[in-house]
BALUMZA-554615 format. One line per field, with one value per residue (C-alpha): residue number from 1; x, y, z. Coordinates in Angstrom, 1 decimal. Layout:
residues N
k: c(NUM; ...)
X: c(X; ...)
Y: c(Y; ...)
Z: c(Z; ...)
END
This chain:
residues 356
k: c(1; 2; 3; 4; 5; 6; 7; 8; 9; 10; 11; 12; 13; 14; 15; 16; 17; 18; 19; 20; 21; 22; 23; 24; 25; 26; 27; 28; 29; 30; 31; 32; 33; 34; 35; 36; 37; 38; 39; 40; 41; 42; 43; 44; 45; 46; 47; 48; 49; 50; 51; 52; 53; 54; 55; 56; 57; 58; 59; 60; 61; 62; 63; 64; 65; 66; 67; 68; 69; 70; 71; 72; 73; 74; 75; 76; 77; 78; 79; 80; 81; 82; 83; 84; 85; 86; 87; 88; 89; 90; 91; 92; 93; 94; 95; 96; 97; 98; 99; 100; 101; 102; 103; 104; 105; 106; 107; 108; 109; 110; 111; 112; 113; 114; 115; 116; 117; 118; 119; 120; 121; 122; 123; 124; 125; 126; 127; 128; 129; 130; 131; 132; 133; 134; 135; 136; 137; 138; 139; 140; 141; 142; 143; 144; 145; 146; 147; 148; 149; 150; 151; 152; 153; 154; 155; 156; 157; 158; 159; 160; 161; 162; 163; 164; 165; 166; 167; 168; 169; 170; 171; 172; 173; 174; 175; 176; 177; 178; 179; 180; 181; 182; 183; 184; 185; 186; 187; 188; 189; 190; 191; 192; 193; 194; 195; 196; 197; 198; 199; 200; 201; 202; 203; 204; 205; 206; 207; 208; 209; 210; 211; 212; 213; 214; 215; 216; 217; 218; 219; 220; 221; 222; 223; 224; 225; 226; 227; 228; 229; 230; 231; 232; 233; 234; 235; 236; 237; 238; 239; 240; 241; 242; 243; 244; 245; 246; 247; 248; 249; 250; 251; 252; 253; 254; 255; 256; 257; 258; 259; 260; 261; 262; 263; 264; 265; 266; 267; 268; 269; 270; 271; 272; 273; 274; 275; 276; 277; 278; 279; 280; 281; 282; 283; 284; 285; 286; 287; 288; 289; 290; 291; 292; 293; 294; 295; 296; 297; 298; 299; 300; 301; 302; 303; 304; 305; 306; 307; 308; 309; 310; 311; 312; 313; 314; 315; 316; 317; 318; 319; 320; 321; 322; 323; 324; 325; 326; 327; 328; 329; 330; 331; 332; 333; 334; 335; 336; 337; 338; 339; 340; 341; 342; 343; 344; 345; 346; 347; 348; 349; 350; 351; 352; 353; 354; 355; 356)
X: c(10.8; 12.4; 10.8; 13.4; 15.8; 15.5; 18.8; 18.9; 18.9; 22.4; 24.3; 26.4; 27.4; 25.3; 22.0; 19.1; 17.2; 17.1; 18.1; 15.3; 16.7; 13.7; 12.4; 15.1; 14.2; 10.8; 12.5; 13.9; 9.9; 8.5; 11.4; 10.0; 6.4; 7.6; 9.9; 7.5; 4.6; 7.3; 7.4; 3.7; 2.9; 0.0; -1.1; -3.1; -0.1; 2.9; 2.4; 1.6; 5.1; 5.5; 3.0; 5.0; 8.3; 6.1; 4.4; 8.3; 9.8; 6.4; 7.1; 11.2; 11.9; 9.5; 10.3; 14.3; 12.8; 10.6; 14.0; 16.0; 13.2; 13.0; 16.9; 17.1; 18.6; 18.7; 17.2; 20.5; 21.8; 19.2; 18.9; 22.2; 22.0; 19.1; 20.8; 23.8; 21.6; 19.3; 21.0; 24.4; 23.0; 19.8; 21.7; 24.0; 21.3; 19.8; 23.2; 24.2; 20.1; 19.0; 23.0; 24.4; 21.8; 18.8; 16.2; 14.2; 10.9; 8.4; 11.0; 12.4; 9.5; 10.0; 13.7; 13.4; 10.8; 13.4; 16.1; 14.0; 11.9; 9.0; 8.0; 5.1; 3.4; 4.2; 3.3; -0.4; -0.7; -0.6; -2.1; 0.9; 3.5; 7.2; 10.8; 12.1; 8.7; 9.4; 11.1; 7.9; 8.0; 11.0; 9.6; 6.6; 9.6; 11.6; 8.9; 8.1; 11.3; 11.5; 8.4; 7.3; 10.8; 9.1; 6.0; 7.1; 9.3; 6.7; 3.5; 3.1; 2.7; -0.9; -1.4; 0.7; -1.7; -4.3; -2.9; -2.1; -6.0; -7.3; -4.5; -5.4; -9.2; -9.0; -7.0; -9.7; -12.2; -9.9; -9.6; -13.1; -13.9; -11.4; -12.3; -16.2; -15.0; -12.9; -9.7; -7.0; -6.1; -2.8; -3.2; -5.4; -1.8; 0.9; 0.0; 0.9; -2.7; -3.9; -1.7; -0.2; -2.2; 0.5; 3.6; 1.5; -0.1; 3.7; 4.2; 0.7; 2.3; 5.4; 3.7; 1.4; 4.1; 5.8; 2.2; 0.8; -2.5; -5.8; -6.7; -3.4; -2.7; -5.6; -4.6; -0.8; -2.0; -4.5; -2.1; -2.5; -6.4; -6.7; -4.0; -6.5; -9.3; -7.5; -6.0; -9.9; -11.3; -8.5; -9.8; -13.3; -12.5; -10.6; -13.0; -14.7; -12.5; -12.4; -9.9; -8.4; -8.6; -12.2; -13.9; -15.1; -13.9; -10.1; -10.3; -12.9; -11.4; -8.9; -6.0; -6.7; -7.1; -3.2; -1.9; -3.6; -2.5; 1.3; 1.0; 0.4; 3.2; 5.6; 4.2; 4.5; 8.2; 9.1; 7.1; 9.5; 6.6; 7.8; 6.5; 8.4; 11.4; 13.0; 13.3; 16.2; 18.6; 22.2; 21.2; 17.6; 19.2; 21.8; 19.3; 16.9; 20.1; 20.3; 17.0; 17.4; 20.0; 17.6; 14.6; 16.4; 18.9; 16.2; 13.6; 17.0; 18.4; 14.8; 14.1; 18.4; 18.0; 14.9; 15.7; 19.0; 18.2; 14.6; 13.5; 16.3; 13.9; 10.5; 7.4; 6.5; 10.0; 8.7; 7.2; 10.3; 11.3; 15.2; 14.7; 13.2; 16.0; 18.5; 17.4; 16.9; 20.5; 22.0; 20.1; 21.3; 25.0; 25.0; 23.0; 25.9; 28.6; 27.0; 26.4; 30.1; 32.0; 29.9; 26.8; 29.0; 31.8; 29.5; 27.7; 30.5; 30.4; 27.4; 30.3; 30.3; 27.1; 26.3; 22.6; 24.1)
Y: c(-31.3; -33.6; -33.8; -34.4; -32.5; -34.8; -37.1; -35.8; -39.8; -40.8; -43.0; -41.0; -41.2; -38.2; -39.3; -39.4; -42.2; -45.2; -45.0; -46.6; -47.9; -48.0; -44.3; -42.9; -45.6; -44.2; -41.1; -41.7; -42.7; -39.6; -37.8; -40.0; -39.9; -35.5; -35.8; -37.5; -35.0; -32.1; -33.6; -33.3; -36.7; -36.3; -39.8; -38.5; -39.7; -37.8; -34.5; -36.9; -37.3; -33.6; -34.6; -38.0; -36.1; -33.9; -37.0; -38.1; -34.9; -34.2; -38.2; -38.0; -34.1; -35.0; -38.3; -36.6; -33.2; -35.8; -37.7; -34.4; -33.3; -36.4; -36.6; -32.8; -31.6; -28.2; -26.6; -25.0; -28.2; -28.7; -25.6; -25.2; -29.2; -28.8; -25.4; -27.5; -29.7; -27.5; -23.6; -24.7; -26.5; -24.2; -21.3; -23.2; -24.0; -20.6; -19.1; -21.8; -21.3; -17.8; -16.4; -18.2; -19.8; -17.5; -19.6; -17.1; -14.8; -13.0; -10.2; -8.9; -9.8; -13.1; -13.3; -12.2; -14.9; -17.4; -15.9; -15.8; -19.2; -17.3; -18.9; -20.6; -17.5; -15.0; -17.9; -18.6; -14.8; -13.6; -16.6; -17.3; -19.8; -18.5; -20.2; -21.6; -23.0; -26.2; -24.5; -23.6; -26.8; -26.2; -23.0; -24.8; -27.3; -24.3; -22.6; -25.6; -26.5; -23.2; -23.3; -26.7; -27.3; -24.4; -26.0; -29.4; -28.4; -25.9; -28.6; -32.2; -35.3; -35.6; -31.5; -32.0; -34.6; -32.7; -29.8; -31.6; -32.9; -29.9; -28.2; -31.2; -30.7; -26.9; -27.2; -29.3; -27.0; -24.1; -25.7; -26.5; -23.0; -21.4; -23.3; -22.2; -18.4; -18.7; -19.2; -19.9; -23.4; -22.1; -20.5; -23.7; -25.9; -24.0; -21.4; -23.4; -23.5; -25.1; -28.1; -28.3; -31.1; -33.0; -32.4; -32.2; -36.1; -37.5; -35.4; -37.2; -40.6; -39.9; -38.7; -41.5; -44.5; -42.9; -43.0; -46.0; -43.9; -46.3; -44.3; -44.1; -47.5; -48.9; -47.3; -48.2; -52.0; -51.9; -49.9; -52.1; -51.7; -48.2; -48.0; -49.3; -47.6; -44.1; -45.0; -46.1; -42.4; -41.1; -42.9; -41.9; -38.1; -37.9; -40.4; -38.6; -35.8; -34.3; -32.5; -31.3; -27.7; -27.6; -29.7; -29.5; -33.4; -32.8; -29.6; -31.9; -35.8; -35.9; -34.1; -35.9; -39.1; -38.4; -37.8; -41.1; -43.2; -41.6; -41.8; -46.2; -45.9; -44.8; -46.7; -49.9; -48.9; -47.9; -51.9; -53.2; -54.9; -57.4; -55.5; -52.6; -54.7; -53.8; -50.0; -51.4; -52.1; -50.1; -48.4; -47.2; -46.0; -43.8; -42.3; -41.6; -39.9; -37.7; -37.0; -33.4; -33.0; -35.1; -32.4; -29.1; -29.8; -32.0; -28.5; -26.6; -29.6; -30.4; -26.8; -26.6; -29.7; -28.6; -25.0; -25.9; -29.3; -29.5; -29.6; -32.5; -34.8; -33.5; -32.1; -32.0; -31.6; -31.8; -35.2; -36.6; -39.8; -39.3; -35.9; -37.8; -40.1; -37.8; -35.3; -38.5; -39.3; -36.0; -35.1; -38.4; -37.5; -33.8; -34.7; -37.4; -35.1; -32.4; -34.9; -36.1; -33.3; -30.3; -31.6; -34.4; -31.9; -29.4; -32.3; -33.4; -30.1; -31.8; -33.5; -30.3; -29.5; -33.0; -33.1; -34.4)
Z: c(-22.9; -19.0; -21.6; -21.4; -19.0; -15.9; -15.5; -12.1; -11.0; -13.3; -11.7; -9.2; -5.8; -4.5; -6.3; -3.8; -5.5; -7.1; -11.1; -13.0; -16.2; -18.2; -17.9; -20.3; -22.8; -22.2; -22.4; -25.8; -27.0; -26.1; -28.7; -31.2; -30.9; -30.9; -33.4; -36.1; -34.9; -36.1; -39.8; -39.8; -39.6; -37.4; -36.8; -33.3; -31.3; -32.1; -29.4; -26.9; -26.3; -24.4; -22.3; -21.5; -20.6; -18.3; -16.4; -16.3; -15.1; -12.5; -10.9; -10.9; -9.8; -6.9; -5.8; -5.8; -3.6; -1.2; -0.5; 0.0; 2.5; 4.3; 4.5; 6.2; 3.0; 1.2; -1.9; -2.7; -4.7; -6.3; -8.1; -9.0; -10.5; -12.1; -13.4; -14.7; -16.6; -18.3; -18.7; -20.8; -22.9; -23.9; -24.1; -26.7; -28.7; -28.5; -29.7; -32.7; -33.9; -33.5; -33.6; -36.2; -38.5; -37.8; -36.7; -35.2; -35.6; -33.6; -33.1; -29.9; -27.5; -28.5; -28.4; -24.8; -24.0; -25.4; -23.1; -20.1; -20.3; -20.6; -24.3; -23.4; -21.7; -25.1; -26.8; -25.3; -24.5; -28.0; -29.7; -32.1; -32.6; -33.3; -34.1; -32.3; -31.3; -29.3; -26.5; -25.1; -23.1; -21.7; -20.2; -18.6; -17.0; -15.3; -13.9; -12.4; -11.1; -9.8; -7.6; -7.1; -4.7; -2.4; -2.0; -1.4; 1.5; 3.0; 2.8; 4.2; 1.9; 3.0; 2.0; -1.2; -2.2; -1.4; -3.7; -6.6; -6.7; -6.9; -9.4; -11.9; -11.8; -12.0; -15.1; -16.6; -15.9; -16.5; -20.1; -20.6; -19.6; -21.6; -24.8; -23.9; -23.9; -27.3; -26.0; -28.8; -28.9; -28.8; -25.1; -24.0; -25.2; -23.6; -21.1; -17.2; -15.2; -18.3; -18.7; -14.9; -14.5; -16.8; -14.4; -11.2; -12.1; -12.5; -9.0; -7.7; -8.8; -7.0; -3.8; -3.8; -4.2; -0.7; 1.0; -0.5; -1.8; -2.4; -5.3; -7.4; -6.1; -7.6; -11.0; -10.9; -9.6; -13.0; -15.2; -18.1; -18.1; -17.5; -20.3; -22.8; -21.7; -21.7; -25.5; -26.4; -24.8; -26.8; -30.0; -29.2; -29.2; -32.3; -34.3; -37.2; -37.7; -34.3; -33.6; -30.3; -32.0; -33.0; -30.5; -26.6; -26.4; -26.0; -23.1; -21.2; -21.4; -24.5; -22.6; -19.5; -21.3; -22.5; -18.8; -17.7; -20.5; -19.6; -16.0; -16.9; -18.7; -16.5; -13.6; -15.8; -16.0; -12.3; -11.7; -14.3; -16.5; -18.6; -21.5; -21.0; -20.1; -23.9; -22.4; -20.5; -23.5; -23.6; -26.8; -25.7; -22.5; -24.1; -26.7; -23.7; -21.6; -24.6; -25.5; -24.0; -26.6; -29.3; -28.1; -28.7; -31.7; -33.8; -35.1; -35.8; -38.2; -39.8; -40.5; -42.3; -44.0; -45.6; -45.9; -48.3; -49.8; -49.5; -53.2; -54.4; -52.8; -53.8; -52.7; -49.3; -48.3; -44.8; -45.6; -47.7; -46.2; -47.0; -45.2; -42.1; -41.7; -42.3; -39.7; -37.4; -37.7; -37.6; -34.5; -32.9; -34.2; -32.8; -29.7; -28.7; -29.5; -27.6; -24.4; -24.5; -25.4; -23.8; -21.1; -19.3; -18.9; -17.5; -15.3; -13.6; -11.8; -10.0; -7.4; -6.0; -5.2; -3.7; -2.2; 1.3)
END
């Protein structure tokens, strides 16, 4: 989901940093790469892209807290932006869905997980998977931006750094471990010390841009190589029909693979590549600044188009290619008629709670 939920940095007078173009092109890839993963076209690739809005959110919500705490400023905006951009908007969805159309199950407990951002935790906790299932990521982004501003202002770069090391290899182990013990893949994918090592690299890569790291330096200066190498690691542990559910491979080196092919990604766009220059067309741009919209609308319009005109088109439904562009361009449509005539509204509140 910054997946999705990040346009902290639009272009506005109170912005603490820099707007970088290509990430919401980038933005608008990783809904893709999720979107075709949700029609069951599992080409290895397509749940990637959560993990690239989380490298995204991790680099950009810190990079935008590192500049408020070197500028004196307050937590107070924020919270209450980051509130603007994410609670409307969710809560609408969570009304038209589960109110009106029904998209729902797993009962009350999971209704209140929904309410409460707490999806990911029922969801890893009890094993199962329940509608509407994608928010989950969304509740690993708010508990985030909930406690990762606290430990920014309390720690030093150097200490922060320091942190984020040792939260990404204990989340390796913690997966390795966890897959050892018979932990459901379920609870390996979603629950937070398992998979803060996707947020806390994009952090890492924002931390170590303002103090010139050797390490993450090295990487970001190589991108392009340790881009290949991470996609070939990635190959490796899927070849002959491992899966990341059945296999020790993808707790120990296919998740972190993921991160490190994202976190070249989005260091090739804050360096402008050339190759990533085509991220920076108007069209890609406005997709990506509505891919929060794309994210939560595009399960709900999938699951009606297939529920009431499924079987016109044949068998899989969920497969059909008419089906797949239709919910591609009905998400698109409701997602840019949610931005201009419900988000922007709402986001233009944000004058008021100016960071300085």
């Amino acid at each position: 989901m910054t997946r999705v939920t990040d346009t902290e940095y639009e272009k506005s007078d109170s912005r603490p940093i820099a707007y970088i173009p290509g990430l919401d092109g980038l933005r608008f890839i990783a809904f893709l790469l999720v979107f075709y993963f949700h029609f069951n076209l599992e080409t290895g690739v397509g749940w990637y892209g959560v993990d690239l809005f989380f490298v995204i959110s991790g680099y950009l919500i810190t990079t935008i807290l590192i500049s408020i705490k070197k500028s004196g400023g307050r937590l107070f905006p924020f919270y209450v932006r980051r509130a603007l951009r994410i609670l409307p908007l969710y809560y609408l969805f969570l009304i038209v869905a589960i109110g009106f159309f029904g998209y729902h199950s797993g009962g009350n407990a999971s209704l209140l997980a929904n309410i409460t951002h707490t999806s990911n935790l029922y969801f890893g906790y009890t094993g199962q998977w329940f509608l509407p299932k994608h928010v989950w990521s969304l509740s690993m982004e708010e508990q985030f931006y909930l406690l990762w501003p606290l430990v920014v202002l309390l720690l030093s770069v150097p200490n922060l750094q320091r942190l984020l090391r040792y939260m990404i290899m204990s989340a390796v182990l913690a997966r390795i471990a966890a897959h050892l013990a018979g932990f459901s893949p379920t609870a390996i994918y979603t629950l937070p010390w398992f998979r803060w090592d996707t947020l806390g690299s994009g952090a890492l890569l924002a931390l170590s841009i303002e103090s010139h790291d050797p390490i993450v330096s090295f990487i970001s200066r190589y991108r392009w190589k340790f881009l290949i190498l991470s996609v070939l690691v990635i190959w490796c542990a899927t070849a002959g029909n491992i899966v990341k559910n059945a296999s020790l491979a993808w707790p120990a080196i296919g998740f972190s693979s993921v991160i490190l092919a994202c976190g070249c990604l989005v260091a090739a766009v804050i360096n402008r590549d050339y190759l990533v220059n085509v991220l920076e067309v108007a069209p890609l741009r406005f997709l990506g600044k509505i891919s929060y919209g794309l994210y939560l609308w595009h399960p709900l319009v999938r699951w009606l188009l297939i529920k009431y005109f499924g079987e016109m088109w044949g068998n899989p439904a969920n497969q059909d290619p008419l089906i797949i562009a239709l919910t591609l361009l009905g998400t698109v449509l409701i997602a840019s008629v949610s931005w201009f005539l419900f988000e922007r509204p709402i986001l233009s509140l944000k004058r008021v709670v100016a960071y300085s």
